[in-house]
C-alpha positions as CSV (number, residue, x, y, z in Angstrom):
1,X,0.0,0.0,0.0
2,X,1.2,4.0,-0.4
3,X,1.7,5.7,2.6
4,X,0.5,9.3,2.5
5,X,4.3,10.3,2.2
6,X,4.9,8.4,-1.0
7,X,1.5,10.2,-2.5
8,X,2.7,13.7,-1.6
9,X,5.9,12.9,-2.7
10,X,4.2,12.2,-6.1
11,X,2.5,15.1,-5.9
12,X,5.2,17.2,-5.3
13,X,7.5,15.6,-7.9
14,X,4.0,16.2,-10.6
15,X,4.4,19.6,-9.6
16,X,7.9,19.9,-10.4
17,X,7.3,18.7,-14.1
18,X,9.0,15.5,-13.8
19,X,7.5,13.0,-16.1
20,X,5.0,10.4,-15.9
21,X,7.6,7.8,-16.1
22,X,9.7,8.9,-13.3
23,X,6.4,9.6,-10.7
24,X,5.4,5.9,-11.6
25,X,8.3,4.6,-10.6
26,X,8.7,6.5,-7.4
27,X,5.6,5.2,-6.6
28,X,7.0,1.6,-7.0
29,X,9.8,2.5,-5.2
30,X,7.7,4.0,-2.2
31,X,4.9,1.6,-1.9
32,X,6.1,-1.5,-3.0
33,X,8.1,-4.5,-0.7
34,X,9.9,-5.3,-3.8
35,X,13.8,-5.9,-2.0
36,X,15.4,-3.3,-3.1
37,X,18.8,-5.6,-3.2
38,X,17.6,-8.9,-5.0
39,X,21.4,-10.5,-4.0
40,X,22.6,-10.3,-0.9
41,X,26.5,-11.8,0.0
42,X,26.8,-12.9,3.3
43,X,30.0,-13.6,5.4
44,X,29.9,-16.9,7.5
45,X,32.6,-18.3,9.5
46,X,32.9,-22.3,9.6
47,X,30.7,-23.3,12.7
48,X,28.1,-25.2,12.9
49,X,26.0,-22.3,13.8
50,X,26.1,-20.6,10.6
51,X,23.7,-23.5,9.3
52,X,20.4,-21.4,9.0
53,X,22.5,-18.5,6.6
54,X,23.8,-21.7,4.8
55,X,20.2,-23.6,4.6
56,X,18.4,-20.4,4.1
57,X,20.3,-20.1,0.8
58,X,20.9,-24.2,-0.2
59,X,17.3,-25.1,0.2
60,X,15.9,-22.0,-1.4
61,X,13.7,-20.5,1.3
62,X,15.6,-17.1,0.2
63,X,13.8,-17.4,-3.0
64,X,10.0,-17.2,-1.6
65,X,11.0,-13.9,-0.7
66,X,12.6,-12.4,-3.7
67,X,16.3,-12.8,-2.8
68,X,19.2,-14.9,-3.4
69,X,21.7,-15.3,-0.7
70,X,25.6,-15.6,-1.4
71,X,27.1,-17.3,1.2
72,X,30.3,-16.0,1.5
73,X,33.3,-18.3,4.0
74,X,35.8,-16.1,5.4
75,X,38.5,-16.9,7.5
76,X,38.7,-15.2,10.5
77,X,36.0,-12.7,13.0
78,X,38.0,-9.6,11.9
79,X,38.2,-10.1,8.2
80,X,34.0,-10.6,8.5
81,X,34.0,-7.2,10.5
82,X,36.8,-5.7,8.1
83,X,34.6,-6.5,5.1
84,X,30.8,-6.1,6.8
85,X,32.6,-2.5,7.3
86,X,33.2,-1.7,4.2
87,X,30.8,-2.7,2.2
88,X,32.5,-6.0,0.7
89,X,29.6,-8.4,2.6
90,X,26.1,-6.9,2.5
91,X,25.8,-8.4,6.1
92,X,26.8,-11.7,8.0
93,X,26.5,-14.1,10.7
94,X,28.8,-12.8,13.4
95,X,29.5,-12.3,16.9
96,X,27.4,-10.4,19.0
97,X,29.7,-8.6,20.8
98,X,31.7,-7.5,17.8
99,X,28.8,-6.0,16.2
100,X,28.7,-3.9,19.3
101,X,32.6,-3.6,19.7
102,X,32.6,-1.7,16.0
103,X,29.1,0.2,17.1
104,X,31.8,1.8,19.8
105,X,34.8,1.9,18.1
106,X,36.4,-0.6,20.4
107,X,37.7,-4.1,19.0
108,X,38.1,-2.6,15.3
109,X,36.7,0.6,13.5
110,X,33.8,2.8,14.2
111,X,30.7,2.3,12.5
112,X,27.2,2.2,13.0
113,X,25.6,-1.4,13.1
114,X,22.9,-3.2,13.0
115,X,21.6,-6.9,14.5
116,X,18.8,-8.1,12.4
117,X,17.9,-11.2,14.5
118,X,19.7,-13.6,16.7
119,X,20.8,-16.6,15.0
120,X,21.4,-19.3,17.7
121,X,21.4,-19.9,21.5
122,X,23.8,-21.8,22.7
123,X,26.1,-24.3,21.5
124,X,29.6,-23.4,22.5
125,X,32.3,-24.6,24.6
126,X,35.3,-24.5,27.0
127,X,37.8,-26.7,25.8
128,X,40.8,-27.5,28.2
129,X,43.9,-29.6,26.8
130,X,43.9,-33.7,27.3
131,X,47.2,-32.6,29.2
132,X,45.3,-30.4,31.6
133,X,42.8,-32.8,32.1
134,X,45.4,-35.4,33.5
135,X,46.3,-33.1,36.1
136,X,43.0,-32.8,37.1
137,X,41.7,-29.6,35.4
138,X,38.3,-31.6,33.9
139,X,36.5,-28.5,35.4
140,X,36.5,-24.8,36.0
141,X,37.4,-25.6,39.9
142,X,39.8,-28.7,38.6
143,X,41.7,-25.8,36.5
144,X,41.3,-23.3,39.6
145,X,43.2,-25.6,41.8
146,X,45.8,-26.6,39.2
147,X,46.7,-23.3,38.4
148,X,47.2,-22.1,42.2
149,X,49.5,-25.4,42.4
150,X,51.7,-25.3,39.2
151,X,52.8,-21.8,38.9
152,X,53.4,-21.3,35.0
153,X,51.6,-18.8,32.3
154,X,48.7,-20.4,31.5
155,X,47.3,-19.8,27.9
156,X,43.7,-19.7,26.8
157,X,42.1,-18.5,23.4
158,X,39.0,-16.9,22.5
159,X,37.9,-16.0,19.2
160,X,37.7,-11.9,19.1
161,X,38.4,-9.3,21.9
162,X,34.8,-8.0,22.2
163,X,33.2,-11.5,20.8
164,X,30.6,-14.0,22.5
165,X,33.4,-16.4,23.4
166,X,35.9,-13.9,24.7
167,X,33.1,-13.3,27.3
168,X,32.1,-16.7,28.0
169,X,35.9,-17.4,28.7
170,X,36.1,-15.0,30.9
171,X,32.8,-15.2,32.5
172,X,33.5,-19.0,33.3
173,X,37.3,-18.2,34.2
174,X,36.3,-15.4,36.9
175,X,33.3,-17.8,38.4
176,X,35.9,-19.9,39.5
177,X,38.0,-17.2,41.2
178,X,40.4,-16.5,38.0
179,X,41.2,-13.5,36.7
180,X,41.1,-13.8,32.7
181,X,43.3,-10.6,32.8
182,X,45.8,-11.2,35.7
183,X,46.1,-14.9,36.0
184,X,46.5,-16.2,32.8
185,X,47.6,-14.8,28.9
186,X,44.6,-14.9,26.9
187,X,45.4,-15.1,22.6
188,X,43.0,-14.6,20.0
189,X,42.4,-17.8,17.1
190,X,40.1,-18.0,14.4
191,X,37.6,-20.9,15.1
192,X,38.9,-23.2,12.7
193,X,42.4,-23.2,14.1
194,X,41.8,-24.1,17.6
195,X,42.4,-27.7,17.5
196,X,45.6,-27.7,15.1
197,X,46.7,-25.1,17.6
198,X,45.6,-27.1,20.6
199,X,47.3,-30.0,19.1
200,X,51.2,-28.0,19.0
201,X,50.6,-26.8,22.6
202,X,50.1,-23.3,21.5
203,X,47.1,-23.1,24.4
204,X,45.8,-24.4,27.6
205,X,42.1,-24.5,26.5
206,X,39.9,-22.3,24.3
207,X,36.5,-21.4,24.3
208,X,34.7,-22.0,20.3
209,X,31.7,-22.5,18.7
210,X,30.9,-26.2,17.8
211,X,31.9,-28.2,15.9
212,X,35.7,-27.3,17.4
213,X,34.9,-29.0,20.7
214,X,33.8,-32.1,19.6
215,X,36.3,-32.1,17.1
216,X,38.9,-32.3,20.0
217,X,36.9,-34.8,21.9
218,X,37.1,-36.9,19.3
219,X,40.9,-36.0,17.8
220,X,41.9,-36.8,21.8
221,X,43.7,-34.0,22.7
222,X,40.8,-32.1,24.4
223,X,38.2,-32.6,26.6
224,X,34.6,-30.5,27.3
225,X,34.9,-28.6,31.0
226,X,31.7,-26.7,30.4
227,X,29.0,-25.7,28.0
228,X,28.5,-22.3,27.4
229,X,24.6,-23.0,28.4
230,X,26.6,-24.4,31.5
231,X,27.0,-20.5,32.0
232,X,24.2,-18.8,30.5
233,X,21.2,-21.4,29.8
234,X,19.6,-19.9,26.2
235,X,22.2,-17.9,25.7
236,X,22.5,-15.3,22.7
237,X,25.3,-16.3,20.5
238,X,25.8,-15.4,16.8
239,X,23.5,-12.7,15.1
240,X,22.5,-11.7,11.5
241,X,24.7,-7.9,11.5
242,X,24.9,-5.3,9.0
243,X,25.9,-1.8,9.0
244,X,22.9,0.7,9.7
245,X,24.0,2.2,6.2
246,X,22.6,-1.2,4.7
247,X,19.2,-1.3,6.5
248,X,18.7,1.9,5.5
249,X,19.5,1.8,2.1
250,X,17.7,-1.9,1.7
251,X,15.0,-2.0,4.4
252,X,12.8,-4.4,2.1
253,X,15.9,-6.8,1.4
254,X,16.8,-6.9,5.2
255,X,13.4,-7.9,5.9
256,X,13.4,-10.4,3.5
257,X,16.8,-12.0,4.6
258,X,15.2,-12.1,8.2
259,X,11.9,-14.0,6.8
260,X,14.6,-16.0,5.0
261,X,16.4,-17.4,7.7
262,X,13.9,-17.7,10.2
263,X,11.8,-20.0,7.3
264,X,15.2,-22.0,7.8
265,X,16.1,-22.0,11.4
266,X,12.1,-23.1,11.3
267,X,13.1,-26.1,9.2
268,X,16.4,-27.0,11.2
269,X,14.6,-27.4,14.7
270,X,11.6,-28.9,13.0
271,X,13.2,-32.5,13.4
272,X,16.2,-34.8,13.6
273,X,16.2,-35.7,10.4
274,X,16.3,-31.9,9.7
275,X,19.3,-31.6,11.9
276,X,20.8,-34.5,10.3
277,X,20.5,-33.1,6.5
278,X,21.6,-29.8,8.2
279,X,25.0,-31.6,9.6
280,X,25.2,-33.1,5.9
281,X,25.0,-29.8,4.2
282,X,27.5,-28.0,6.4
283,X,29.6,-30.2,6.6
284,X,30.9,-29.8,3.2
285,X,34.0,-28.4,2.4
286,X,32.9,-25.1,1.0
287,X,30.9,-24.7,4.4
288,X,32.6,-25.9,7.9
289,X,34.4,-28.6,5.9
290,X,35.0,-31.6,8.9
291,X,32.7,-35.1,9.4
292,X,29.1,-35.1,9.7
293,X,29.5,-37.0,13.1
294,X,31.6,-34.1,14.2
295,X,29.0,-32.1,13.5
296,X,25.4,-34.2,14.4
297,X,26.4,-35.3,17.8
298,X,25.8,-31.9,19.9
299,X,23.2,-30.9,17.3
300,X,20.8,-33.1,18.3
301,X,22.2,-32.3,22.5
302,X,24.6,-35.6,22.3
303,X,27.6,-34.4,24.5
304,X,30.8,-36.7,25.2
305,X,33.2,-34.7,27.7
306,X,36.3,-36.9,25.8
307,X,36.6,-38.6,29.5
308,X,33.9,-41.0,29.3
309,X,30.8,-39.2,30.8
310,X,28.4,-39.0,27.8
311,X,25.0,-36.8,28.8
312,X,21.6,-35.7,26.8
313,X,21.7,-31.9,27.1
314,X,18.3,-30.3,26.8
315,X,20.0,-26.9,26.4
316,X,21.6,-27.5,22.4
317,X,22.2,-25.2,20.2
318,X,18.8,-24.2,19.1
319,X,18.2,-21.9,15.8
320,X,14.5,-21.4,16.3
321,X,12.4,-22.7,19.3
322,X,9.3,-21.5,18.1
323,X,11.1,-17.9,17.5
324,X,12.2,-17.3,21.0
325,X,15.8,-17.6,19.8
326,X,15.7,-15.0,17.1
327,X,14.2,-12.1,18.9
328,X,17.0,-9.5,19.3
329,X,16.3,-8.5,22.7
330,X,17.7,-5.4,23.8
331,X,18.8,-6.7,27.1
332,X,20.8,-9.4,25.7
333,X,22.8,-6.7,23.9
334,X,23.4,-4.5,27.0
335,X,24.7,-7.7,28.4
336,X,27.9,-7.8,25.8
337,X,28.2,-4.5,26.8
338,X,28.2,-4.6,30.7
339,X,31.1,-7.3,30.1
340,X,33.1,-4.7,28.1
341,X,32.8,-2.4,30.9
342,X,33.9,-5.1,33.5
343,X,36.5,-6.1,31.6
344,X,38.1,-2.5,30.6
345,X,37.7,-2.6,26.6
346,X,35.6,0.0,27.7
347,X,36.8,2.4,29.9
348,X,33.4,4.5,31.1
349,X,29.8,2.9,31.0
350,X,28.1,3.7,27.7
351,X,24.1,4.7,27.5
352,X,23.1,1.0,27.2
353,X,20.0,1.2,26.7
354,X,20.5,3.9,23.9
355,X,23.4,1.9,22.2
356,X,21.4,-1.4,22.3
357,X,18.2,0.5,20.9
358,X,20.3,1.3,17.9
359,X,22.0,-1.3,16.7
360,X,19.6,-3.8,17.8
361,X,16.6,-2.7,14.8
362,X,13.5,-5.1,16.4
363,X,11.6,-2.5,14.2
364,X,12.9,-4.4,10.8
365,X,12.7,-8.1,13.1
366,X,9.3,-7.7,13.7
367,X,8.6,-7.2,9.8
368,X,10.3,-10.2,8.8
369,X,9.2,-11.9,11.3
370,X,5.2,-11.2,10.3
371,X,6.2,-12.5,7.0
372,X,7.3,-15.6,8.1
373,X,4.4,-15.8,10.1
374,X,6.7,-16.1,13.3
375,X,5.6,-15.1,16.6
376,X,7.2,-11.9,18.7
377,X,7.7,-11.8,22.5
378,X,6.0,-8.7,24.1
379,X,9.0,-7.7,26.1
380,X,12.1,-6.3,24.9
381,X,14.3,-7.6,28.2
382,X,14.9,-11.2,28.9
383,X,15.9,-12.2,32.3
384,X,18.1,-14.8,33.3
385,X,20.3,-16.4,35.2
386,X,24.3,-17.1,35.0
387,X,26.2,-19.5,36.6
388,X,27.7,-17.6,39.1
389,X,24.0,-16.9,40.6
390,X,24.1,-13.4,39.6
391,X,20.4,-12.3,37.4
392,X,20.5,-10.5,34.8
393,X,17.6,-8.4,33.7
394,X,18.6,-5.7,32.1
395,X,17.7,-2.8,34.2
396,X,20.5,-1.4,36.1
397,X,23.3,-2.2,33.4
398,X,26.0,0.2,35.0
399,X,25.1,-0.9,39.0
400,X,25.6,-4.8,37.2
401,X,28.5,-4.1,35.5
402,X,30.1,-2.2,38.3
403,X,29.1,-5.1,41.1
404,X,31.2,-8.2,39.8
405,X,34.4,-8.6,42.3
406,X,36.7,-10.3,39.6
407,X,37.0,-7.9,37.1
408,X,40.0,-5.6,34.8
């Protein structure tokens, strides 16, 4: 339908003696959900969580809406960011707390961004060396005691300074009395390189997306201490980010991408033998490029800690869940945030709830999501709780931030 604008608008340009022609098409332009962008290239880094970008574009679902997506396989969090920046990707599946880190200026450039939707919950893992594990370190307080008994520089790697795993690490580290930034030297390693690095005794333990957990588990040379939904149950984890420059331009083509992928996260969580063609796809070398029984165990909540406790863990990683996953809820962007602040990337508190209302665009969400026919939550905040007992709810982001003990 026209809006009111779009018919003044005509009027005006009538007015000014431009043509039929061009007044017909602004009217297209204005009142029509044509995507403005009909292909859209889209960064990915090999995880197991970049499945619904991957399936939204393999099994067509991008089509329904007028759009073809390009998957596009980088090779490390800052070359997505780099390119995402400048206009190389249109948008990509990425860390949350990068998208906020360049939003800042901190971790990288400053630019405004967006997050489209939330991709996944949970899903990731600490991994601590087989070596470690010996020694008694199967555990965050295993690790705690071994490290106050061998005195040594301990090495751990996440996967980007202001990054989802970067915060788990440290989150997980601290809630066992260690200090990520005192107590141990903490490296950053693309996803794909953590086991071949693991493997040369480059680190202690790391904390990745999947399938580079299991991977280790099954290479023996690493074992599972926790889950990341160990730390945060339904977690936000990767997002669908763009630069606000490209929402603005494109606001038809983002909301088509967002109908897109949740038609596909739909499809994933649908079933196992969803999750099993999903693990077939991705698995492919021009995606994650491993096994698929690297990749279908912890998909369908299989976990092996690679010392013989095997357990069903209701908490996967989960793409959908009836759209409660992709919701970008403002408090779970304030969250990345409050963990910058504790750990002095940044150095004053920022307006959370101003910085989160911008980059996070529910606005667009909420569009795609009525095309998809997907359900929204009525509240913007989320609360929850994290394994240290402290609750998280959004509302007092600076007082939260402010009251952890182990912190920068």
């Amino acid at each position: 339908m026209q809006s009111a604008s779009s018919m003044v608008g005509l009027g005006a340009s009538s007015m000014l003696g431009l043509g039929a022609m061009s007044a017909a098409s602004t009217a297209w332009a204005a009142g029509s959900d044509k995507p403005e962008k009909e292909e859209v290239k889209i960064g990915f880094i090999p995880l197991t969580d970049c499945a619904s970008v991957v399936i939204a574009a393999v099994m067509g679902f991008d089509k329904k809406y007028g759009i073809k997506i390009v998957p596009s396989k980088e090779s490390s969090w800052a070359s997505v960011r780099d390119k995402l920046v400048n206009g190389e990707l249109d948008a990509a599946h990425v860390l949350y707390g990068l998208v906020y880190g360049v939003q800042l200026g901190i971790g990288g450039p400053k630019k405004d961004m967006n997050i489209l939707m939330t991709l996944n919950n949970n899903g990731q893992a600490i991994t601590l060396s087989k070596k470690l594990a010996d020694k008694g370190a199967v555990d965050g307080a295993g690790l705690a005691k071994l490290m106050a008994r061998e005195k040594r520089e301990y090495t751990f790697a996440q996967t980007f300074p202001t990054g989802t795993h970067a915060m788990w690490l440290y989150y997980w580290l601290a809630a066992h009395g260690i200090n990520p930034m005192r107590d141990a030297k903490v490296i950053t390693v693309p996803p794909p390189q953590m086991v071949a690095n693991m493997r040369v005794d480059n680190m202690d333990g790391y904390c990745v997306g999947e399938p580079w957990n299991h991977r280790a588990v099954a290479d023996g040379i690493g074992i599972t201490a926790a889950t990341t939904q160990d730390i945060w149950r339904d977690h936000p984890e990767k997002v669908l980010g763009c630069t606000a420059e490209f929402s603005q331009k494109y606001p038809n083509t983002a909301r088509a991408l967002i109908a897109a992928i949740l038609d596909a996260s739909r499809w994933i969580d649908a079933s196992l033998m969803n999750k099993q063609k999903m693990a077939e796809i991705i698995a492919e070398k021009s995606y994650v490029n491993t096994s698929v029984d690297v990749i279908n165990q912890r998909i369908m909540g299989r976990y092996q800690n690679g010392l013989g406790k095997t357990w069903d863990d209701p908490y996967y990683m989960k793409f959908f869940n009836d759209g409660a996953v992709n919701f970008p809820y403002l408090s779970d962007g304030m969250w990345f945030l409050t963990q910058h602040k504790r750990w002095g990337l940044l150095k004053t508190d920022p307006d959370y709830l101003g910085v989160a209302k911008a980059v996070n665009r529910i606005d667009i969400y909420k569009e795609g999501a009525a095309l998809a026919k997907v359900s929204v939550p009525k509240d913007l905040m989320r609360k929850s709780k994290l394994i240290d007992g402290t609750v998280w709810d959004g509302q007092n982001p600076a007082a939260y931030a402010a009251a952890f003990k182990i912190k920068a």
